[in-house]
N, C-alpha and C positions, 0 to 999 in steps of 0.2 A: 463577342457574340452580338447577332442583328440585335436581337432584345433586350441586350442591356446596355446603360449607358457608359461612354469610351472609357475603360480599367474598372469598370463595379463589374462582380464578380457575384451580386444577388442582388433582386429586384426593390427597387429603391420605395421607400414607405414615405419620402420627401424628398426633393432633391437637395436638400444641405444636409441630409444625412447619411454623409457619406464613410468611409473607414473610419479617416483622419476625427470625426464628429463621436465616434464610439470608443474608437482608441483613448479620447480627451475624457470621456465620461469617465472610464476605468480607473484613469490616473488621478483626476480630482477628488474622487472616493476612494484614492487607496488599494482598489483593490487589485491592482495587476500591473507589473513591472514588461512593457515592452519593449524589447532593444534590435532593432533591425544589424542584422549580420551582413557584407558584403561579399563576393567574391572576390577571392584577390586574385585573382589570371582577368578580372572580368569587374572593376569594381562598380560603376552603372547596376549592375544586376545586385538584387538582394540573393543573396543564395536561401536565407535561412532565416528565421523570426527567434528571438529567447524570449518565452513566452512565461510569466514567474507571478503565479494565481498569491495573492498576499493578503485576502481577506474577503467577506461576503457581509451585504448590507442586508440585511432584514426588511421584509415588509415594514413589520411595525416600528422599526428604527427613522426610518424613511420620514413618515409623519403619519397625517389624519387617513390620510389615502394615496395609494403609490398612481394618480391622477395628478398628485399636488408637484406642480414645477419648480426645478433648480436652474440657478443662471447656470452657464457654462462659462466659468470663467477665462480658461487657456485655450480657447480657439474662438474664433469667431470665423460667422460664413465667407466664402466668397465672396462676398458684395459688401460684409464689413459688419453686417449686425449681430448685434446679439440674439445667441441662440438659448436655447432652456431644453430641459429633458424632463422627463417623470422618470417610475421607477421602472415602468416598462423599457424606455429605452436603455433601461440599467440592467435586465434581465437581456433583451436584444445584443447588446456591447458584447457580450462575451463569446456568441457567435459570430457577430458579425464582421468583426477585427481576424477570426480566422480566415476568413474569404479573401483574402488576397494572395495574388499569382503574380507571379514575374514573368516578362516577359517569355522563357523559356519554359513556362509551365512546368518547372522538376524543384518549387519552391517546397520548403518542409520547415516544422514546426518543433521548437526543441523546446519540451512542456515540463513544468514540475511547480510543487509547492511551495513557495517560501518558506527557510530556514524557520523564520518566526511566525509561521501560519496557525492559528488559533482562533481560528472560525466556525461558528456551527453552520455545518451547510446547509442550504436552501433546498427546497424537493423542488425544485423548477432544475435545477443543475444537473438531476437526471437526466434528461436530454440532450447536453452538451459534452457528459462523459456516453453515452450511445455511440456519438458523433466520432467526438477527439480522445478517446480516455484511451487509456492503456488496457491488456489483455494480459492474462496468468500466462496462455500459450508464450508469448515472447520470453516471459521469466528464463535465465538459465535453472537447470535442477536443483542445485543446490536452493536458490531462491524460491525455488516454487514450495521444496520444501519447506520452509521456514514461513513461507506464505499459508502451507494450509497446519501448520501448527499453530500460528497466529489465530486462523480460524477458526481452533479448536479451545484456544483459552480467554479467549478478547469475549468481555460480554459486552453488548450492545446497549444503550437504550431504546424505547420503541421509537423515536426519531432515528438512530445512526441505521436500525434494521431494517431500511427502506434501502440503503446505498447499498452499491456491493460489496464485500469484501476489500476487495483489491482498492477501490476508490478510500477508503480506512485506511488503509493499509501504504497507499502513494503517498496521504496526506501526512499521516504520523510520522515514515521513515524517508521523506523527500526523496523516492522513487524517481528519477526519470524518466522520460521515454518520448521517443518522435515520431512524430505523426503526418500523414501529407494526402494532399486528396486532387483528384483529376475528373475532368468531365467524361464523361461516357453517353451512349447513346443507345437507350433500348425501347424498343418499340417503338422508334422517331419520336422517343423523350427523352430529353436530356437529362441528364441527374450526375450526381457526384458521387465517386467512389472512395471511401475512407480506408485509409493501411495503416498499418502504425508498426514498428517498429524498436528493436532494446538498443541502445546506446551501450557499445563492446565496453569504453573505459568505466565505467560505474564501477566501484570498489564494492562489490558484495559483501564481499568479508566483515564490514564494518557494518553493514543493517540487518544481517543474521547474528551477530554477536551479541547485539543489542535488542534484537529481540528477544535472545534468549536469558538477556540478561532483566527486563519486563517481566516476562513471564515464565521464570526458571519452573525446569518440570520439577514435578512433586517428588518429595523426599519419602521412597517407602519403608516401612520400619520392620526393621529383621523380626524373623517369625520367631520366636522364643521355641527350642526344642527340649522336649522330657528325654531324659534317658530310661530306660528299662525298669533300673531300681526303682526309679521318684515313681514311676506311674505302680510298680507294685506295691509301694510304700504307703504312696497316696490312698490306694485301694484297701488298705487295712483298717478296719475295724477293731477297735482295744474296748472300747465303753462296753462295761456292763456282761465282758466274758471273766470265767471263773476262771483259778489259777492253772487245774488242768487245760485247760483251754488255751492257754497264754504260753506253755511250755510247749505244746504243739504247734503252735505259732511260731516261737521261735525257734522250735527245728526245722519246723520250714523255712524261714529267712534263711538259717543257717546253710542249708541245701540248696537255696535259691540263688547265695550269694558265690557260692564253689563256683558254680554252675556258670554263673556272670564271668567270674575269674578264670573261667577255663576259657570260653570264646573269645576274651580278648584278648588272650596266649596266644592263639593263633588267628584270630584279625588283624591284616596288615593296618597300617597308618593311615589314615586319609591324607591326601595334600593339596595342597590350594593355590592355584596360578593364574595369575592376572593378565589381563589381554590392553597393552596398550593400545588402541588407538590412533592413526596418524589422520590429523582434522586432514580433508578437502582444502585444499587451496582454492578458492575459490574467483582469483584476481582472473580477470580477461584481458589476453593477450592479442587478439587478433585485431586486426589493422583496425584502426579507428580513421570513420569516413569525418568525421570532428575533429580531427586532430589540427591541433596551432590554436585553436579556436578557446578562451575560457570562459564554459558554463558552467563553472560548479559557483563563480559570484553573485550572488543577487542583493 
């Protein structure tokens, strides 16, 4: 692009801050595992990013003020100096490492949460799942369902009930998903269009199980039934009736009780039959565009 300088791919805030400068930010804080993927018909070209979110730094962890600068200790500029960041350019790194294109513009981004990720997210991070995040649409069904049952027993804090669901939901159950973006041109402006995409190999199977192993549905309790007798039995009154009273009573049970004994002379049996079940298989078979490729290490 005329307006950007040769391979930046978003408009530069210094010129030594370039990918390679935010990439080094993320890594020296821990918070994100980058591994550039090659093609193999084509190894020159990056085909693909493994992009692996492993933690988020806090404003107030930061220090006095996310103003106050950190050396950068594994890179230094082009020209050899040392460089420094605040926290803003630590909010910046996580967009801005996405912006890289290969040569062939059909680059894509293979996203997910660290095994060990145990971070409270930032409300600045909204912004960059808008961008890059994953969507329910792509879920297969079986998952979506399991997605909006999660949603139905996961309670929130009033921090987590800023994020979406489904960003809860990537992070807890290391959800994958790929993401990629191309320049467009509307109204002779340029802009970028985001897609994102499910990864066919993900074993579902194993994060519906587990969710429901979480949040096992509730156990409801058999409704306790009367028969006939108990509620005419229950319904007796004895306190404080005379003896005639009591003998008329008990020809009535007596009558009431034949009576019981003749319906259920000819009442057939009830019977009770159980309906197995066969789970969903829910494993994805269809050709994996990742395949040779391993992303499930980080």
């Amino acid at each position: 692009m005329e307006v950007l300088p040769p391979n930046w791919h978003f408009l530069p805030k210094h010129p030594e801050k370039n990918i390679q400068f935010y990439k080094s930010i993320l890594s020296q804080e821990k918070s994100a595992q980058i591994e550039n993927i090659y093609s193999k018909g084509d190894p020159p070209i990056v085909l693909y990013h493994k992009f692996i979110i492993t933690g988020f730094i806090s404003s107030k962890e930061w220090g006095q003020h996310p103003s106050l600068l950190r050396i950068l200790k594994n890179y230094r500029s082009p020209t050899g100096s040392v460089l420094h960041y605040s926290y803003y350019d630590y909010m910046d790194a996580f967009e801005k490492v996405r912006f890289f294109q290969n040569q062939r513009f059909n680059h894509s981004w293979f996203l997910m949460f660290s095994k060990d990720f145990d971070s409270q997210t930032p409300s600045w991070f909204l912004k960059w799942w808008e961008m890059f995040g994953s969507i329910p649409q792509i879920f297969p069904e079986p998952l979506q369902d399991a997605l909006r049952y999660f949603d139905s027993r996961c309670s929130s804090s009033k921090h987590k009930s800023q994020f979406p669901v489904i960003l809860i939901f990537s992070q807890r159950y290391k959800v994958h998903w790929i993401n990629m973006w191309k320049y467009t041109i509307n109204s002779n402006l340029l802009n970028r269009e985001f897609s994102v995409k499910w990864w066919d190999s993900l074993r579902i199977n194993l994060i519906i199980n587990q969710v429901y192993k979480d949040y096992p549905p509730p156990v409801q309790k058999p409704i306790a039934h009367r028969t006939r007798s108990q509620s005419s039995l229950d319904s007796v009154q004895i306190t404080g009736k005379s003896s005639k009273e009591l003998k008329e009573l008990a020809q009535q049970l007596i009558a009431h009780s034949q009576q019981l004994e003749s319906e259920e002379q000819i009442s057939p049996t009830a019977s009770e039959g159980s309906v197995n079940h066969v789970p969903i298989d829910p494993f994805q078979d269809s050709q994996d565009p990742y395949s040779g490729y391993n992303l499930d290490s980080d």
